[in-house]
C-alpha positions as CSV (number, residue, x, y, z in Angstrom):
1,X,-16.8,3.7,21.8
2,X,-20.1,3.8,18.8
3,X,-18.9,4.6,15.5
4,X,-21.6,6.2,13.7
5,X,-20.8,6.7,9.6
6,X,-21.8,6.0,6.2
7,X,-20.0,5.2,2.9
8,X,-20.5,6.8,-0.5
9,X,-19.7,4.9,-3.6
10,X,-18.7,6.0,-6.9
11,X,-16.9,9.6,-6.0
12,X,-15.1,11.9,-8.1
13,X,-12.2,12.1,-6.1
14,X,-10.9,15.0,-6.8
15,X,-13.7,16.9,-6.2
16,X,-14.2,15.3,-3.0
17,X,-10.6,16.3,-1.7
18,X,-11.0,20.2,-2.9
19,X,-14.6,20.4,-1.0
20,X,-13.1,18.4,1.7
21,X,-9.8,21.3,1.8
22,X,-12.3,24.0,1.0
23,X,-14.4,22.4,4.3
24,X,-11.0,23.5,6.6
25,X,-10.2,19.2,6.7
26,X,-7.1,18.5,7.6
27,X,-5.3,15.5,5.8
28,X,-3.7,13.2,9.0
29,X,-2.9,10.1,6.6
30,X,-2.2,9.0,3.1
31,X,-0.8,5.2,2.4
32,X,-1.4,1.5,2.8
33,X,-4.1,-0.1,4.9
34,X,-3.9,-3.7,5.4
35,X,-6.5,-5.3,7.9
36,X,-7.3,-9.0,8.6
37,X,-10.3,-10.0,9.8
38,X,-10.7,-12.6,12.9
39,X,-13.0,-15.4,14.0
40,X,-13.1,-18.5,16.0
41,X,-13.4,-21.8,13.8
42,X,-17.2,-21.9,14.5
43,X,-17.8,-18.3,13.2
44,X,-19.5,-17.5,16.5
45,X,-18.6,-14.0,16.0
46,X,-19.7,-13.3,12.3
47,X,-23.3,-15.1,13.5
48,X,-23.5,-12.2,15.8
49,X,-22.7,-9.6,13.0
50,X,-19.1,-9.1,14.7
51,X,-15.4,-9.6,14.5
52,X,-12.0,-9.1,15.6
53,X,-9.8,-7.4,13.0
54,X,-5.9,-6.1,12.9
55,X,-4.6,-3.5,10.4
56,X,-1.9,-1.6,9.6
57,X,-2.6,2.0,9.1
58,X,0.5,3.2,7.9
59,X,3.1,1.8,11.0
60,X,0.6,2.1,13.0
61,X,-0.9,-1.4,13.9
62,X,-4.4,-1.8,15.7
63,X,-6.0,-4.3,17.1
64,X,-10.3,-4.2,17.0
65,X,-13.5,-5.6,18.3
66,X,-16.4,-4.5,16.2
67,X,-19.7,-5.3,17.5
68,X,-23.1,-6.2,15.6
69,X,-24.3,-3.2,13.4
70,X,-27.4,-1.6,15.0
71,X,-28.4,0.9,12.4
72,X,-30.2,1.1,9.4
73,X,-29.5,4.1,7.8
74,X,-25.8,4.8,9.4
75,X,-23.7,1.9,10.5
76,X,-23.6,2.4,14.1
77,X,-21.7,-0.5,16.4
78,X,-20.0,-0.7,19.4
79,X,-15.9,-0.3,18.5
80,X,-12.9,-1.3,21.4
81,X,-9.4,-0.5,19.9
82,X,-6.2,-0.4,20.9
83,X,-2.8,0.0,19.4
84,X,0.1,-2.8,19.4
85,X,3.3,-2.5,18.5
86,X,4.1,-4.9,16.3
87,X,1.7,-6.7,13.6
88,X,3.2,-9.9,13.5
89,X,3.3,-10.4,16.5
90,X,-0.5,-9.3,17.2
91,X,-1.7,-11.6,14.5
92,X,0.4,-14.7,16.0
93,X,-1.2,-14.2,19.6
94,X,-4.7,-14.3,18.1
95,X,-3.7,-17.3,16.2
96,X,-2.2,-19.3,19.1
97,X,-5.3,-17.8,20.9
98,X,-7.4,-20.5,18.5
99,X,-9.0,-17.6,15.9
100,X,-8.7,-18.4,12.1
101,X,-8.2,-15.7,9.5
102,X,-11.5,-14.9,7.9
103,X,-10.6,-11.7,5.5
104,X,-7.9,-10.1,4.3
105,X,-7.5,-6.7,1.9
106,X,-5.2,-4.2,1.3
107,X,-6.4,-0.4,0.4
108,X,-5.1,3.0,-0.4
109,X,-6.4,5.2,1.9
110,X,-6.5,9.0,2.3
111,X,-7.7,10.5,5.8
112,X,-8.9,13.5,6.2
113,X,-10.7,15.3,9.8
114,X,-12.2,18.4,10.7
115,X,-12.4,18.2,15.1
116,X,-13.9,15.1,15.4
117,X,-15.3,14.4,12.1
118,X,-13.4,11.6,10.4
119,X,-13.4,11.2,6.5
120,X,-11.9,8.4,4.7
121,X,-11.2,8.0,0.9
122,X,-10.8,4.6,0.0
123,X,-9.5,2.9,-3.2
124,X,-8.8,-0.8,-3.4
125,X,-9.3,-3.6,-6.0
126,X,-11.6,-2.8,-8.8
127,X,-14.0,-0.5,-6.9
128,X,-14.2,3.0,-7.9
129,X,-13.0,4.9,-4.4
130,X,-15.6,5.7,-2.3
131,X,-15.9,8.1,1.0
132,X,-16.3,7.3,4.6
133,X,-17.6,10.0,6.8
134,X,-17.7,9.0,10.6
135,X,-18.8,11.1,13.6
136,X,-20.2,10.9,17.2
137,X,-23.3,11.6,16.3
138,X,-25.6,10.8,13.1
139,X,-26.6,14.5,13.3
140,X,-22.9,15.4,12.7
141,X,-22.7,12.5,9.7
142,X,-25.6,13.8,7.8
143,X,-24.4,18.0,8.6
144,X,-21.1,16.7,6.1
145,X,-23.2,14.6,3.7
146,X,-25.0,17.9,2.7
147,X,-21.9,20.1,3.0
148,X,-20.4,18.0,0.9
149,X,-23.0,18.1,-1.8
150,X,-24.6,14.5,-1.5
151,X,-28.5,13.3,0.0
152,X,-28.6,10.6,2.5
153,X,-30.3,8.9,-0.2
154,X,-26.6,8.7,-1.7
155,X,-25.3,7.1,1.3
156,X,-25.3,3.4,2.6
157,X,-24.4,1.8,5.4
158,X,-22.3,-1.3,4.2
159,X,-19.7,-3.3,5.3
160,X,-16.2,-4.2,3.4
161,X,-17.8,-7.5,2.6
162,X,-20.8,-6.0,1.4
163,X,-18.7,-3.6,-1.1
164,X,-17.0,-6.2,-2.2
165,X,-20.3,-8.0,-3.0
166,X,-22.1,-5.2,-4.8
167,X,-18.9,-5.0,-7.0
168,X,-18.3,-8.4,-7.7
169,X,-21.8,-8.4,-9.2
170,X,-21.6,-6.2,-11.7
């Protein structure tokens, strides 16, 4: 599977959630992400723009292979997940599989989707929460930037790493 999305930074929350409700978006999840990022000791994956990460989405734990980022504008990578039933237990085989831990974070998180339009409302550290809208196509992304009231030109197309970056810079 491609995800196709972009992030925007700095929202008012709460008038993101009533556009989102006022939209017809169902909320499917509100609570604790934690996801650890994966690579082999050389960092062969990160020098291909790629990684293996495992989260826990509520009790939910998956297990994911992101791919190098081909877009400029949206991210847009190749994504394999599946889910596991048991996060320990996940992390250990891709530990004793030779893979070091490379990131770690914790969020808040508050999902929202309207068919398949995903929209996440993240919050974690010191960055002011920010929204995630993913879809199937770029064409669908950029139809919920504008209903929701931004440009493009509000949008990016970073990673976790590269929000945490931009933050720790200011």
């Amino acid at each position: 599977m491609k995800e196709i999305e972009v992030k925007i930074m700095d929202i008012d929350l709460e008038e993101v959630r009533k556009k989102l409700l006022d939209l017809g978006a169902e909320k499917v999840f509100d609570g604790e992400v934690h996801a650890i990022g994966f690579d082999h000791p050389d960092m062969r994956l990160d020098k291909k723009d790629s990684f293996i990460r495992v989260r826990t989405v509520g009790k939910t734990t998956e297990l994911c292979f992101k791919g190098p980022n081909r877009g400029s504008v949206f991210k847009s990578r190749e994504e394999i997940e599946v889910n596991t039933n048991n996060f320990a237990d996940t992390l250990e085989i891709l530990e004793r599989g030779g893979l070091i831990r490379i990131h770690e974070s914790k969020k808040n998180r508050e999902s929202y989707t309207i068919g398949k339009v995903r929209f996440e409302i993240d919050n974690w550290k010191d960055i002011p929460h920010f929204l995630e809208i993913e879809a199937p196509t770029a064409e669908e992304v950029k139809e919920y930037v504008e209903k929701l009231d931004f440009t493009m030109e509000q949008t990016n197309n970073w990673s976790y790493v590269d929000i945490e970056k931009h933050y720790e810079t200011k």
